[in-house]
C-alpha positions as CSV (number, residue, x, y, z in Angstrom):
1,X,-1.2,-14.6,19.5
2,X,-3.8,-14.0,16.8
3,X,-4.3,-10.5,15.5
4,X,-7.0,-8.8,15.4
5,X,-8.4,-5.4,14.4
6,X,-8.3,-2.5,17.0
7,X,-9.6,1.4,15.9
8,X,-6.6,3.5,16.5
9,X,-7.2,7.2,16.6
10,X,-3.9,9.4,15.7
11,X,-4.1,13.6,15.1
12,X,-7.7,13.3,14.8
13,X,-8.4,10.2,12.2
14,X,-9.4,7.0,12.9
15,X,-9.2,3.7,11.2
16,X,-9.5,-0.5,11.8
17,X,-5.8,-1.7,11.6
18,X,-5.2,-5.2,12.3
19,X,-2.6,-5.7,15.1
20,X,-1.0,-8.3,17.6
21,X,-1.5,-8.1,21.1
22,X,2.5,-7.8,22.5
23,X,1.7,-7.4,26.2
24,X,-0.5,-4.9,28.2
25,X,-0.8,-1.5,25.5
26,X,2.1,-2.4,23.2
27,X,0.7,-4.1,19.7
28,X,2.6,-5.4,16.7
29,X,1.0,-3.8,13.8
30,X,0.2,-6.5,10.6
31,X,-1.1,-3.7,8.5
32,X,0.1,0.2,7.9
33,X,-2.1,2.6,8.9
34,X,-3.5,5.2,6.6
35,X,-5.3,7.9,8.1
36,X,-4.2,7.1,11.2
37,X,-0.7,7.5,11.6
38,X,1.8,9.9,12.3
39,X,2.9,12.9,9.7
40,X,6.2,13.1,11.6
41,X,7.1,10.0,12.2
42,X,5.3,7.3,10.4
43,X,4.1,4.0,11.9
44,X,4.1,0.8,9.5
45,X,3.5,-2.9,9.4
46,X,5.7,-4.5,11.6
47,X,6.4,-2.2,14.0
48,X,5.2,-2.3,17.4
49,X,3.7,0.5,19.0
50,X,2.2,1.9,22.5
51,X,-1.8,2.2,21.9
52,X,-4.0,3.7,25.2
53,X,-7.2,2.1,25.3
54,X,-9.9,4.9,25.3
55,X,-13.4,4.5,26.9
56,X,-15.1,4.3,23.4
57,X,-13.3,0.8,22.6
58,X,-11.4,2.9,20.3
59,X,-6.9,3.1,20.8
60,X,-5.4,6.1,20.7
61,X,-1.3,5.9,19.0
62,X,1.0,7.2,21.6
63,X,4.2,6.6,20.4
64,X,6.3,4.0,18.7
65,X,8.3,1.3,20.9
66,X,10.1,-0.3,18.5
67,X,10.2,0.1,14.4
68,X,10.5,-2.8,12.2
69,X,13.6,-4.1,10.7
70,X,12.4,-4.1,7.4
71,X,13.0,-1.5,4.9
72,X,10.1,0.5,4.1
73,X,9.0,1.6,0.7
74,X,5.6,3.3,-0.8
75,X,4.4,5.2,-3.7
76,X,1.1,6.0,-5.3
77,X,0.7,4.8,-8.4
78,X,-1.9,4.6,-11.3
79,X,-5.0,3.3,-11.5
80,X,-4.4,1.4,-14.8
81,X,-1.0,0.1,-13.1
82,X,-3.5,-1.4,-10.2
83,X,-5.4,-3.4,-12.8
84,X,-2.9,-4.7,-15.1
85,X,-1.0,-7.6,-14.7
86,X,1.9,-5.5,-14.2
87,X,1.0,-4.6,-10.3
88,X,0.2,-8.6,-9.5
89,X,3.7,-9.5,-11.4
90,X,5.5,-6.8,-9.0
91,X,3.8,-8.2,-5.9
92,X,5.3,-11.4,-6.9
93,X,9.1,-9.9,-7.2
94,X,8.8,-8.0,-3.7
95,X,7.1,-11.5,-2.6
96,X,10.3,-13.2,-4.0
97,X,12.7,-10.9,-2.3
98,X,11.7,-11.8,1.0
99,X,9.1,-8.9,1.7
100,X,5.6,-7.9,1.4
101,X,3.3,-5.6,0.1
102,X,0.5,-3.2,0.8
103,X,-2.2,-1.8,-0.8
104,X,-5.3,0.6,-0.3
105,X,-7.7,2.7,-2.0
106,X,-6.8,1.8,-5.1
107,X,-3.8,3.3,-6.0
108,X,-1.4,3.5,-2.9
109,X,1.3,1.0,-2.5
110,X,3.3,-0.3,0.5
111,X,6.6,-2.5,0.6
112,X,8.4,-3.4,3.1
113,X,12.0,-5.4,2.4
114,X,14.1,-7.3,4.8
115,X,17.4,-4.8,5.2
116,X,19.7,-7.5,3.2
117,X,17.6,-7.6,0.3
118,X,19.3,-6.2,-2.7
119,X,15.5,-5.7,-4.5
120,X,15.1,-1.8,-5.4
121,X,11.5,-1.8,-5.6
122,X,11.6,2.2,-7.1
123,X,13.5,0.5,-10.5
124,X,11.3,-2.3,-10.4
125,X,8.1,-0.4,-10.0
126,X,8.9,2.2,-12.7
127,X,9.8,-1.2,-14.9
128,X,6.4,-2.1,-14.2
129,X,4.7,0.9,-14.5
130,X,6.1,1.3,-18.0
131,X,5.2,-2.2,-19.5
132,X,1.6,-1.8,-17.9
133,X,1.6,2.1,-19.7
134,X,3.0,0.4,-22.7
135,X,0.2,-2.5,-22.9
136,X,-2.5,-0.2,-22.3
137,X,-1.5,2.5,-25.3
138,X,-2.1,-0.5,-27.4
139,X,-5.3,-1.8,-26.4
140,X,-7.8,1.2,-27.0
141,X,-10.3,-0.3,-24.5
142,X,-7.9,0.7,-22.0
143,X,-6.5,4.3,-23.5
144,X,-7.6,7.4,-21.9
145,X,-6.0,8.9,-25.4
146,X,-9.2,9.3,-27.5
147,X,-7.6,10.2,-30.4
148,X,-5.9,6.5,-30.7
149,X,-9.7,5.5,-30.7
150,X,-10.8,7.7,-33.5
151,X,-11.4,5.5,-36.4
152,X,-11.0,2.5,-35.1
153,X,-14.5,1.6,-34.1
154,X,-17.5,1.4,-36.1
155,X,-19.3,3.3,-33.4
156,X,-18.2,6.6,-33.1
157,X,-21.2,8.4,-32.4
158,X,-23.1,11.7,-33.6
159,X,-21.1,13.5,-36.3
């Protein structure tokens, strides 16, 4: 089956996830929800999960049926990570460890692993992270530092 996205409502948010239809109110989710999900017991991609159909064409999240074997991993991270090459050139190492990855709102990050896979994708992100940091103190378009500006541009405004 094809997924498609269904509005689930958990502890009062809502959100479009898309999800596989299983049989009659279980779904295989293809995407971890954000807002709603569970604080206690957190639902990702992959896992499939009971959803009551509510009169406004909306879903509500009952409970989980059956969790995913893949090992689950997220972190936010820095904007200036998300637009260096650095985040594209991790996506590629999770992608060549057998998983996938997830992101949303511009700075929060989801992995998910099959269990065998040796990848630590905490070392590798802080790797990352740290060449992306180390690029961008270099390139003073990029800095937030203003003082490794100063000097360096023939524009620096009212004195």
């Amino acid at each position: 089956m094809d997924s498609a996205p269904i509005t689930l409502r958990a502890e009062g948010a809502s959100e479009e996830v898309y999800a596989v239809p299983v049989s009659a109110r279980l779904y295989r989710l293809e995407e971890t929800p954000i807002m709603a999900n569970q604080e206690d017991d957190p639902v990702y991609a992959g896992d499939v999960i009971e959803a009551e159909s509510l009169p406004d064409g909306t879903h509500r999240l009952v409970r989980l049926v059956e969790r995913s074997p893949m090992r689950h991993f997220h972190r936010a991270v820095p904007r200036r990570f998300v637009e260096s090459e650095e985040y594209g050139r991790f996506g590629a190492a999770v992608e060549a460890a057998g998983g996938w990855w997830e992101s949303a709102l511009g700075g929060l990050l989801w992995v998910h692993l099959p269990p065998e896979s040796p990848f630590d994708p905490a070392a590798e992100l802080s790797r990352r992270i740290a060449a992306a940091e180390s690029r961008a103190s270099f390139d003073p378009v990029q800095s937030d530092d203003s003082s490794s500006k100063r000097g360096n541009s023939t524009d620096q405004g009212p004195r």
